[in-house]
C-alpha positions in Angstrom: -8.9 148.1 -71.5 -6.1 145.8 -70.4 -4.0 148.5 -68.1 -0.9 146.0 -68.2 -0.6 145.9 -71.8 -1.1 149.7 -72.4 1.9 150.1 -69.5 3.7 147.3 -71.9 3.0 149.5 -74.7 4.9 152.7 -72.9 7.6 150.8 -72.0 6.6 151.0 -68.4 7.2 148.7 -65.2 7.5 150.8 -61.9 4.9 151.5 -58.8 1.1 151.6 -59.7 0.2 154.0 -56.5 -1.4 157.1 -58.2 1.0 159.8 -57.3 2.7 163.2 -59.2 6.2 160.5 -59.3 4.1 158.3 -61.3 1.7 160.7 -63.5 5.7 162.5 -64.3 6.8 158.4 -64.9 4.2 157.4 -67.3 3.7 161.0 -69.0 7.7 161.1 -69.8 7.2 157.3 -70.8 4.3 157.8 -73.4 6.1 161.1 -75.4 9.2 158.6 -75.8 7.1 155.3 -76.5 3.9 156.6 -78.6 4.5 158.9 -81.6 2.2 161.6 -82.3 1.5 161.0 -86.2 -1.8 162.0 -88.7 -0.7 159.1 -91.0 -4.4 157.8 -91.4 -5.9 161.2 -93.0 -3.4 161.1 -96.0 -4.5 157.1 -96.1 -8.2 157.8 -96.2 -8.4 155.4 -92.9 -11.6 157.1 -90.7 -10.9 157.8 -87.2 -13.6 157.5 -84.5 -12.9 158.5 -80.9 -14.3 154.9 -79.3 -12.2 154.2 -76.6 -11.9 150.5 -78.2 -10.9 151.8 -81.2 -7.8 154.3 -79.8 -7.0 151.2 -77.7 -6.6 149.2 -81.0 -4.6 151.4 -82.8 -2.4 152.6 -80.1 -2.0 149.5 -77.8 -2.3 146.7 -80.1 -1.0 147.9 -83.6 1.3 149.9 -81.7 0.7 153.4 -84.0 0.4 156.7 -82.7 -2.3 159.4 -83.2 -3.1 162.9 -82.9 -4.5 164.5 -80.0 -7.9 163.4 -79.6 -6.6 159.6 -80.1 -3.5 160.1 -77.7 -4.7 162.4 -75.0 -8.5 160.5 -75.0 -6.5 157.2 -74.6 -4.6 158.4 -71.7 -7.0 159.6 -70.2 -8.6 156.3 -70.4 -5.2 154.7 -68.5 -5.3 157.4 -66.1 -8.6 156.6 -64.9 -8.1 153.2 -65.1 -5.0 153.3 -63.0 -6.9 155.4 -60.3 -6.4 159.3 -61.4 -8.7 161.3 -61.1 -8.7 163.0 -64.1 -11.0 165.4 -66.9 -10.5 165.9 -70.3 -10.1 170.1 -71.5 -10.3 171.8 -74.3 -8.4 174.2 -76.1 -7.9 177.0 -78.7 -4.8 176.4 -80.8 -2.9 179.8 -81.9 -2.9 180.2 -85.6 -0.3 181.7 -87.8 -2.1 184.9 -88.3 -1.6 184.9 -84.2 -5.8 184.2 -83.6 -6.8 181.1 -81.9 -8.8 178.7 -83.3 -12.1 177.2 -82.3 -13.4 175.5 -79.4 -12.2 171.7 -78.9 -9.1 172.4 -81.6 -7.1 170.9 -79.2 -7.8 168.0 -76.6 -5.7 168.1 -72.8 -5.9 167.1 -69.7 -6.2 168.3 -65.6 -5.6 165.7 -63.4 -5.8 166.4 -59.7 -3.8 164.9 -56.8 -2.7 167.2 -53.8 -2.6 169.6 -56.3 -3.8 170.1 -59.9 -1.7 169.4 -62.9 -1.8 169.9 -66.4 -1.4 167.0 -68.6 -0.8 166.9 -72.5 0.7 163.8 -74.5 -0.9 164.6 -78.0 0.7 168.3 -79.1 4.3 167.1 -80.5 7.1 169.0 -79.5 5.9 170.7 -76.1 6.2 169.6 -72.4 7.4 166.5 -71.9 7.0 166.2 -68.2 3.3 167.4 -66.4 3.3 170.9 -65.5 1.7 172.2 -61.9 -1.6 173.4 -62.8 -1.0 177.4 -61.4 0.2 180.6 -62.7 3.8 180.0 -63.3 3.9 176.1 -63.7 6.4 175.1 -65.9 8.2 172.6 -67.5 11.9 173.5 -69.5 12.4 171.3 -72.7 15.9 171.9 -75.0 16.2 175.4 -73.8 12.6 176.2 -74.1 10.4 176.8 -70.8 6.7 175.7 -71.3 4.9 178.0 -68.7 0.6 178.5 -67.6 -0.5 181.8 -67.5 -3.7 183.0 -66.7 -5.3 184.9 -69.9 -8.8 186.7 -69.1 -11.0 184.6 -68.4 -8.8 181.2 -69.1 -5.2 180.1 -69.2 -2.7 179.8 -71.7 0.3 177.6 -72.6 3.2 179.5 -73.4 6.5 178.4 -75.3 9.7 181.1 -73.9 13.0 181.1 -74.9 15.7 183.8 -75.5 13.8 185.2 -78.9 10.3 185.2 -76.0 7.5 184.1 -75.7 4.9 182.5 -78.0 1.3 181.2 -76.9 0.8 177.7 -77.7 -3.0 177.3 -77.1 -5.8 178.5 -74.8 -8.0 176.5 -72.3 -10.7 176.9 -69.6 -10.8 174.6 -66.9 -14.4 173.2 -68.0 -14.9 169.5 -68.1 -15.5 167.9 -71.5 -16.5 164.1 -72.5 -14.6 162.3 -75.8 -17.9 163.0 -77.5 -17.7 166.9 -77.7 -14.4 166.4 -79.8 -16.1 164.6 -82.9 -17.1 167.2 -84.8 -13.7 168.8 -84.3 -12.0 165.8 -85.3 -14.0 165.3 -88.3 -12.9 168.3 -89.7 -9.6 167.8 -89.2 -9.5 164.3 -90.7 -12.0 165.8 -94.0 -11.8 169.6 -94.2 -9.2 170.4 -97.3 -9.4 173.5 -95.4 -7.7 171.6 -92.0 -4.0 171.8 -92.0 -4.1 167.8 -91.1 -5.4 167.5 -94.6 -2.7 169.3 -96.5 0.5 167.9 -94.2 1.0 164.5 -93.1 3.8 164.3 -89.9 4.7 161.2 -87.7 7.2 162.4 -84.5 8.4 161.4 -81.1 10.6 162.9 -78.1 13.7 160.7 -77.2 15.5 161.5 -74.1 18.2 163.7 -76.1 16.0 165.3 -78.5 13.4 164.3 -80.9 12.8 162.4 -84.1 10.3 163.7 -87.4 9.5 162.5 -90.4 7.5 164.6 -92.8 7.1 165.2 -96.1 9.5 162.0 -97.0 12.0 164.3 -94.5 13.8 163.0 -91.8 15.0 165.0 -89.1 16.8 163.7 -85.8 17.8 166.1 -83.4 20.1 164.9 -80.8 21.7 167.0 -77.6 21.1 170.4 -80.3 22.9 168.8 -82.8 20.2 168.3 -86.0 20.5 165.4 -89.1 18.3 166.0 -91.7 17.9 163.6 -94.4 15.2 162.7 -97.5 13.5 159.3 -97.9 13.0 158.0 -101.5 9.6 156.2 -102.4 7.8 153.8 -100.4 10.5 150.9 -99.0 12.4 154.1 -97.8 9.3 155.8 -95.9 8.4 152.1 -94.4 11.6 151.2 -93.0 11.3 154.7 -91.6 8.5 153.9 -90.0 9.8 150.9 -88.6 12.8 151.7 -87.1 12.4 155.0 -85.8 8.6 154.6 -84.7 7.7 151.3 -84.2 5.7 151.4 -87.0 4.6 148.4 -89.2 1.9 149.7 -91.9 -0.5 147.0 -93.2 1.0 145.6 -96.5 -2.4 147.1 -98.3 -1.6 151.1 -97.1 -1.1 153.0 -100.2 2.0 154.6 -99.0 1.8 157.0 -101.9 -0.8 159.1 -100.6 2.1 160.0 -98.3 5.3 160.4 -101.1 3.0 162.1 -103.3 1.2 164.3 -100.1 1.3 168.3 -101.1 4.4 169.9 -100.4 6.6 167.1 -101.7 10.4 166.1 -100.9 11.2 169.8 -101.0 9.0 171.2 -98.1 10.3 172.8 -95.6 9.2 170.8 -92.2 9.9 172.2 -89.0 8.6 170.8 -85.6 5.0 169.6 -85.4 3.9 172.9 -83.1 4.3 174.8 -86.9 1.8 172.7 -87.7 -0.6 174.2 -85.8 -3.7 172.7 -84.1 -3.2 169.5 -82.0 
């Protein structure tokens, strides 16, 4: 993996001492830089979780992925860069208020003088690391991402004036890329996966976030929200293009997207109501 270009990628030029100033630096830099989007499944395109693969996909053709392809990448940088670092896994809450099976989710720990928790593939959640201990939080747009220990493992909760809402669980044991394939295939194949049935791209920007789904566009900017509904194919690629960087090879069917269930007319919210990575 060519560390420069990846840190090219995320928009990154600053100190390459591994330290919690530069895990923050390139964490913040990689939400803002690197969408998280499940384009592929809706375009029949297999993903495999080869590390030359992600690299391909996310440093070369400049596209995003979902967690196992953004979180296994990093990881990969991390390493690279001198981190010591492990790959978790975690139980994503369901609507129902259950948690799904193990390896729904993929995060990271990466330790320094102290532990942190590390997570660039769940959409709208943390956007700077949190401290890896009861309490550890991170505050996003008026909502506080916070760790609390759960039993036997640790959960990530989402509080704001309305409460609290459990975002996943985790253990702290150390998983390889491997373990996640068979989760992965089942959310790139199962009609039963919600990856299957919805079809988001979305990115943090310093005042908010961007989301396109369901040929809507939503920009939220400082609280303020713009919504807005793309029409056919050249409106969904220039989309693409200028809000994420984007550039779909000229053979993509695109209408597997503007013709994905739920239509025009679906209501999208942000991609944690999409639950599972």
């Amino acid at each position: 993996m060519d560390v420069e270009a990846y840190l090219r990628r995320i928009a990154y030029d600053g100190p390459r001492q591994p330290s919690a100033s530069l895990l923050r630096s390139l964490h913040r830099q990689h939400l803002f830089t690197v969408p998280f989007e499940n384009l592929d499944i809706s375009l029949a395109a297999p993903i495999r979780l080869e590390i030359p693969l992600l690299y391909n996909k996310i440093v070369v053709r400049r596209r995003g992925g979902f967690c196992y392809e953004l979180n296994g990448l990093f990881c990969e940088l991390l390493a690279a860069m001198g981190f010591q670092v492990q790959m978790l896994s975690a139980r994503v809450r369901r609507n129902d208020g259950g948690f799904g099976p193990e390896f729904d989710h993929m995060l990271l720990k990466v330790e320094l003088d102290e532990p942190w928790l590390v997570d660039v593939g769940f959409g709208e959640s943390f956007v700077h690391p949190i401290p890896f201990h009861a309490g550890g939080s991170d505050t996003v747009d008026g909502h506080r991402y916070v760790i609390a220990p759960a039993g036997n493992e640790w959960q990530l909760l989402r509080e704001d004036d309305k409460g609290q809402v459990p975002l996943y669980g985790f253990s702290h044991v150390p998983r390889q890329l491997g373990d996640y394939t068979a989760m992965c295939n089942y959310h790139q194949m199962s009609p039963e996966s919600h990856f299957t049935q919805n079809w988001i791209c979305s990115k943090a920007t310093p005042e908010g976030r961007v989301t396109v789904a369901h040929m809507r566009l939503i920009v939220t900017r400082r609280g303020s929200r713009e919504e807005s509904i793309l029409i056919g194919d050249a409106d969904l690629r220039v989309c693409l293009r200028d809000y994420f960087g984007i550039l779909l090879d000229g053979s993509a069917d695109l209408s597997r997207l503007t013709a994905a269930p739920g239509g025009p007319e679906a209501l999208i919210t942000p991609e944690t109501q999409i639950p599972g990575n």
